[in-house]
C-alpha positions as CSV (number, residue, x, y, z in Angstrom):
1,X,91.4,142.6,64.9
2,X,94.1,143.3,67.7
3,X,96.4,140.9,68.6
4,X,96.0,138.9,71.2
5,X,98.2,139.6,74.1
6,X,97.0,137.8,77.4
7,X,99.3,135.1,79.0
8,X,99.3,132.2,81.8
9,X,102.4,132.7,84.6
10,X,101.4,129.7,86.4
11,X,100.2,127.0,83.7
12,X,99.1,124.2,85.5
13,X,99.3,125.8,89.1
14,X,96.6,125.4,91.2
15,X,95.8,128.9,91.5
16,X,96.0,130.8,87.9
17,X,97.5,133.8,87.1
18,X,96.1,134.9,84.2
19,X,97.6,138.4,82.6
20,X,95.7,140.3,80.1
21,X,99.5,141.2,78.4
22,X,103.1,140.5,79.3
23,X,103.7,143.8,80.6
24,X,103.8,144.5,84.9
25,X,106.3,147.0,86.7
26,X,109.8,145.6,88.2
27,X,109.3,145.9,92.3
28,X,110.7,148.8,93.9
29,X,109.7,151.0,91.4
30,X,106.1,151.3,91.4
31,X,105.4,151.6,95.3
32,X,102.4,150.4,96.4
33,X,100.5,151.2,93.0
34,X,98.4,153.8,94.0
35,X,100.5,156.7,93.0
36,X,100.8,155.7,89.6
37,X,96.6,155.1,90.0
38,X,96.3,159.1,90.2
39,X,98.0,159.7,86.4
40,X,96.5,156.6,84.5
41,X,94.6,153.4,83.8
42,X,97.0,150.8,85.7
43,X,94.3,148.4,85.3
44,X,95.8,148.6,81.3
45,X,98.9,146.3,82.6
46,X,99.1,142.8,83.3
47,X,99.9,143.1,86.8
48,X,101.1,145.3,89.4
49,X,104.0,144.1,91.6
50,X,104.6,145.4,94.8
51,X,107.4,147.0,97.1
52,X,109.6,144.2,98.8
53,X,107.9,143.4,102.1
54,X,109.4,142.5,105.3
55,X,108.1,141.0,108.8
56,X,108.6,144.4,110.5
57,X,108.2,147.9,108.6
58,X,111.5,149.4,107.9
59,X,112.9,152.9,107.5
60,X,115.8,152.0,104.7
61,X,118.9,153.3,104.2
62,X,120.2,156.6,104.9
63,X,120.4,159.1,102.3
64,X,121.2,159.5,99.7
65,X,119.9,156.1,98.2
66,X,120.5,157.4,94.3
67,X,122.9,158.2,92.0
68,X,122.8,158.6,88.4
69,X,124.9,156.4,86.0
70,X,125.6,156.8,82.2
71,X,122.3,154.8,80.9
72,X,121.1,153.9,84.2
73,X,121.5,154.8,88.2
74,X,122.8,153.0,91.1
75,X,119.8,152.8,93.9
76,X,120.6,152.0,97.7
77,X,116.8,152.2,99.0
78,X,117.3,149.2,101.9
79,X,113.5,147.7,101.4
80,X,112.0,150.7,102.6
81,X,108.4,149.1,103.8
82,X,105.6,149.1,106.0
83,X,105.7,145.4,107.0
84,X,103.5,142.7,106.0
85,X,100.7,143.3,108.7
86,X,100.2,146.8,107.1
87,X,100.1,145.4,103.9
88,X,96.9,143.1,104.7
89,X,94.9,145.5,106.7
90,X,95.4,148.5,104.6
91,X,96.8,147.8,101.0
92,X,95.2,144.2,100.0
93,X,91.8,146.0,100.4
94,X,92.6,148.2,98.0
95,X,94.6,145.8,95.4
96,X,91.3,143.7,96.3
97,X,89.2,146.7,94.0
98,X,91.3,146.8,91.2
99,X,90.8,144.7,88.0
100,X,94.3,144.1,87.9
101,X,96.4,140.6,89.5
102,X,98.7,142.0,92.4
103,X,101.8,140.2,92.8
104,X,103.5,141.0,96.5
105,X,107.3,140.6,96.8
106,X,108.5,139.1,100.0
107,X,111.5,140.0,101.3
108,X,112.8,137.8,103.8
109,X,116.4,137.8,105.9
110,X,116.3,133.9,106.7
111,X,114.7,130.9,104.4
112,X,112.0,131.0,107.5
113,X,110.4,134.5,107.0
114,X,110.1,133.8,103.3
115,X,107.7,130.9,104.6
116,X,106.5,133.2,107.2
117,X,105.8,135.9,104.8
118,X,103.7,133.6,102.5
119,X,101.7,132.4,105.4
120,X,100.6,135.5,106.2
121,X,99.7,136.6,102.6
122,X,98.0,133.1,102.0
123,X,94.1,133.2,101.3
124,X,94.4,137.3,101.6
125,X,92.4,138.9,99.1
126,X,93.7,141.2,96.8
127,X,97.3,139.4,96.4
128,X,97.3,136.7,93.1
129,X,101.0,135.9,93.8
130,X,104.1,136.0,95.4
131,X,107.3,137.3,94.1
132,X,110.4,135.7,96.3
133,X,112.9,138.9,96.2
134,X,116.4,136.3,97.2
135,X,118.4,139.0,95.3
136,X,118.0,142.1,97.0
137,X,122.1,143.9,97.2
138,X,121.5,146.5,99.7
139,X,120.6,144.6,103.3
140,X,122.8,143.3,105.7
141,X,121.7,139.8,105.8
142,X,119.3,137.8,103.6
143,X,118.7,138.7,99.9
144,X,121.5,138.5,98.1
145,X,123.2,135.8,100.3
146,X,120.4,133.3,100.0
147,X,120.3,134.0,96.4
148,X,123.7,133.0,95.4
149,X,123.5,129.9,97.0
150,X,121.4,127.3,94.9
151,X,120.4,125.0,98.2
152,X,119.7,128.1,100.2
153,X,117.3,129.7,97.3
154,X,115.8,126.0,96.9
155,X,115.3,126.0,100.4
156,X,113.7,130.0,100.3
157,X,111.2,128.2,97.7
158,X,109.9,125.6,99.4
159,X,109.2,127.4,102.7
160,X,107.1,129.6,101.1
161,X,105.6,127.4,98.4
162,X,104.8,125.0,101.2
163,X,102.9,127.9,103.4
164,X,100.6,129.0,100.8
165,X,98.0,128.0,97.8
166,X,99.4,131.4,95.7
167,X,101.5,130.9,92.7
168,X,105.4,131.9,94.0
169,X,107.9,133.5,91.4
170,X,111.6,133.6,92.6
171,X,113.4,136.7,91.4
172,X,117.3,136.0,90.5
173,X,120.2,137.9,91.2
174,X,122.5,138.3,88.6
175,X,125.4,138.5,91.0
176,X,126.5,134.7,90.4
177,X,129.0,132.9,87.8
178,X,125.6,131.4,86.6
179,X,121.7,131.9,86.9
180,X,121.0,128.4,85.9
181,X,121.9,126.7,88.6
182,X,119.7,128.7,90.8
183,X,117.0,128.6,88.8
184,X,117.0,125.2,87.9
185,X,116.6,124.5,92.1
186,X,113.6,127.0,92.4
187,X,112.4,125.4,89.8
188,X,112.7,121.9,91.4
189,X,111.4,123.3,94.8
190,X,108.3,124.6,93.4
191,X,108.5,127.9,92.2
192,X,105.8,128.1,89.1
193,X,107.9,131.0,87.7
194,X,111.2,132.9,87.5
195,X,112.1,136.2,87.2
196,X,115.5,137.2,86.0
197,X,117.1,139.8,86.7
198,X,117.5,142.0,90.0
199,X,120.1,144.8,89.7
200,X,123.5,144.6,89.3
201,X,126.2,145.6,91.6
202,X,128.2,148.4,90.9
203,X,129.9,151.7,92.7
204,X,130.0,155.7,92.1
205,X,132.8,157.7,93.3
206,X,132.2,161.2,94.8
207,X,135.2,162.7,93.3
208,X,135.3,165.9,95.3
209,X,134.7,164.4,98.7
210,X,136.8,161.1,97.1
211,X,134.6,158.9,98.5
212,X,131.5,156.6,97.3
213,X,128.8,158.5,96.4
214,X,126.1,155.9,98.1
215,X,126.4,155.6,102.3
216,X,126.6,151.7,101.8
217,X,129.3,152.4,99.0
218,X,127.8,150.1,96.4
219,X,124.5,150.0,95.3
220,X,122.2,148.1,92.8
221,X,123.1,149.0,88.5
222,X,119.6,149.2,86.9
223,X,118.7,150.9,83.5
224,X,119.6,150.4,79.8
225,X,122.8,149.4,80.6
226,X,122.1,146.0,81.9
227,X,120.2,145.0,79.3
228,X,122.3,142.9,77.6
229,X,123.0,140.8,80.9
230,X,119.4,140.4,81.6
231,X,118.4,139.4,78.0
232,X,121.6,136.6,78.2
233,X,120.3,135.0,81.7
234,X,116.6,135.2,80.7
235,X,117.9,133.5,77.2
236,X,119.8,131.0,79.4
237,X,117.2,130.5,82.3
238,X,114.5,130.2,79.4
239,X,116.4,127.0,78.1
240,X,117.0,125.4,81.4
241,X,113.7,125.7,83.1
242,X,110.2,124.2,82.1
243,X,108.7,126.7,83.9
244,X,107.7,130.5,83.0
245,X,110.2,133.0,82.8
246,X,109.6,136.9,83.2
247,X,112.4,139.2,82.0
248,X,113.9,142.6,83.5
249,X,116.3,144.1,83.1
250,X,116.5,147.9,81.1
251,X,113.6,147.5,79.3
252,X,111.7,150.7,78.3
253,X,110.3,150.3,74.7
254,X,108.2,147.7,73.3
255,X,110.9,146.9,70.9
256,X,112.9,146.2,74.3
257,X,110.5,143.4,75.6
258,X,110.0,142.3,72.1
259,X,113.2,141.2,72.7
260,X,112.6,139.3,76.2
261,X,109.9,137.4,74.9
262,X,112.1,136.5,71.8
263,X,114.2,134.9,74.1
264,X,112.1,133.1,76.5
265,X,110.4,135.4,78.9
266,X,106.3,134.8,78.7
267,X,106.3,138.4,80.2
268,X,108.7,141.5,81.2
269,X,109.3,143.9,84.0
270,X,109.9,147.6,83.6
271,X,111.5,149.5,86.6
272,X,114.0,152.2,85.9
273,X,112.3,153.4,82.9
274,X,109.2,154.8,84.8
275,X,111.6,157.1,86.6
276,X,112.1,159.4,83.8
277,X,109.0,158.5,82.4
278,X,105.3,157.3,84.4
279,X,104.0,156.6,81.3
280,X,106.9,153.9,80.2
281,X,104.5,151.0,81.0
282,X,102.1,151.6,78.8
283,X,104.2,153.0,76.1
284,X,105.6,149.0,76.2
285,X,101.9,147.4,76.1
286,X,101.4,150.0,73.0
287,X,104.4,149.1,71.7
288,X,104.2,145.4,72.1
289,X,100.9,145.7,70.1
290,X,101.9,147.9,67.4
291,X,105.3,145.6,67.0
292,X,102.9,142.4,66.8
293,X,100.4,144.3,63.8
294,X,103.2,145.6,61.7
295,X,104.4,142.1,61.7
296,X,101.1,140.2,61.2
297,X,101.3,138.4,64.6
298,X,98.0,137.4,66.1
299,X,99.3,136.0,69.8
300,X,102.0,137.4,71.6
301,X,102.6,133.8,72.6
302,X,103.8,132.7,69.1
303,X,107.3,134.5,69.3
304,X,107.7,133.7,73.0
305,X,111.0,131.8,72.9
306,X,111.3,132.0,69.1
307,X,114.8,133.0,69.0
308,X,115.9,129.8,71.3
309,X,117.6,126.6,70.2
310,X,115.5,124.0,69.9
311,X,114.5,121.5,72.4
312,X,114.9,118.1,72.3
């Protein structure tokens, strides 16, 4: 008999968000989730998360947004969107279809378009949660600012919390001294889950035209080689909150989010990984599996948080 591999990212929430396994993309990095439709069954993964939305669509930031890194890339895409109105005339009909929960990521510049933003999403069908994206690096204003600030994060959480029946996950940036704090106020705002982590800042220098190789100069570090940071502040956010905790962070094996949900996360995020390789996604759900039969594990649930301290 398989193992089992569903899991609850809102126990207790009035609305549920049940996942048939831990395993959904990062935002950014899957579009809207019908391009990924065309090549295979993306009703296999526990959910879909979308592109950060904003109020108003938004053409991003000059090119080039990319560059490669050793074990990873640097991306500078600026929330690229079509704004939320598109999104519930035109894509939450389709999400609506698919027998797969669709988590939206909001992407507000002030703590009153995250409430904004959840209005508007609120009741929609098609959309069975909200993903707060207070750690976005490459905008102006918003994002990152609001997420290194625990009061202005808390204060992100409840507008939208308060403006809509969905379950609301806050996604951390990993540009702070410490995640706890943060998550540890989403969590006391009302926030039924955390996700940890967003990218990580970093630069690439054009050595021939000696300048940086992104417009913006620095740009967001995703890929392999942030692994170990994500895996710390998921295994530190995982002992500070009572809440659910989703990992990401250079995950592309199931071996990789064996090792999330070894230190807390009840699910995991794979972004950069689908880059080089559509298929990633599933290769993790297989791999999850396969990992939980050679080691005579029946419920992915039973080594969720296995390798943290005890609690009192």
């Amino acid at each position: 008999m398989p193992p089992r591999l569903a899991v609850d990212l809102a126990p207790g929430h009035k609305t549920e968000l049940l996942l048939r396994n831990p395993v959904m993309p990062a935002s950014g990095t899957f579009s809207w989730g019908a391009e990924f439709a065309k090549h295979y069954d993306i009703t296999r993964l526990g959910a879909i998360v979308s592109k950060g939305i904003t109020i108003r669509p938004r053409a991003g930031n000059v090119q080039p947004r990319v560059a490669e890194t050793p074990m990873g890339m640097l991306n500078s895409i600026g929330l690229q969107n079509v704004g939320i109105r598109a999104v519930v005339d035109e894509l939450a009909p389709m999400w609506e279809r698919w027998d797969v929960p669709v988590i939206a990521n909001l992407a507000g510049d002030t703590v009153g378009e995250f409430g904004e933003l959840a209005r508007a999403l609120d009741g929609v069908p098609g959309i069975a949660a909200l993903e707060l994206n207070i750690s976005c690096p490459n905008v102006d204003v918003g994002g990152l600012e609001i997420g290194q600030d625990p009061v202005a994060a808390a204060r992100a959480t409840e507008a939208a919390v308060r403006s809509t029946d969905l379950p609301v996950i806050v996604k951390l940036t990993p540009n702070v001294t410490d995640p706890v704090d943060v998550a540890k106020a989403c969590e006391d705002a009302g926030a039924a889950a955390i996700c940890a982590i967003n990218t990580v800042l970093g630069l690439a220098i054009d050595t021939k035209r000696r300048r940086p190789v992104l417009p913006r100069g620095r740009g967001g570090l995703s890929g392999p080689a942030i692994k170990p940071v994500a895996l710390r502040m998921v295994y530190d956010v995982a002992q500070a909150v009572r809440v659910p905790v989703v990992g990401c962070g250079g995950i592309r094996t199931g071996e990789d989010a064996i090792e999330f949900l070894m230190a807390g996360a009840m699910a995991v995020q794979v972004g950069t990984a689908s880059f080089a390789n559509p298929r990633a996604l599933l290769d993790v759900v297989e791999g999850i599996e396969a990992w939980l039969c050679a080691n005579d594990v029946g419920d992915v649930r039973e080594i969720i948080g296995c390798a943290l301290p005890a609690r009192d």
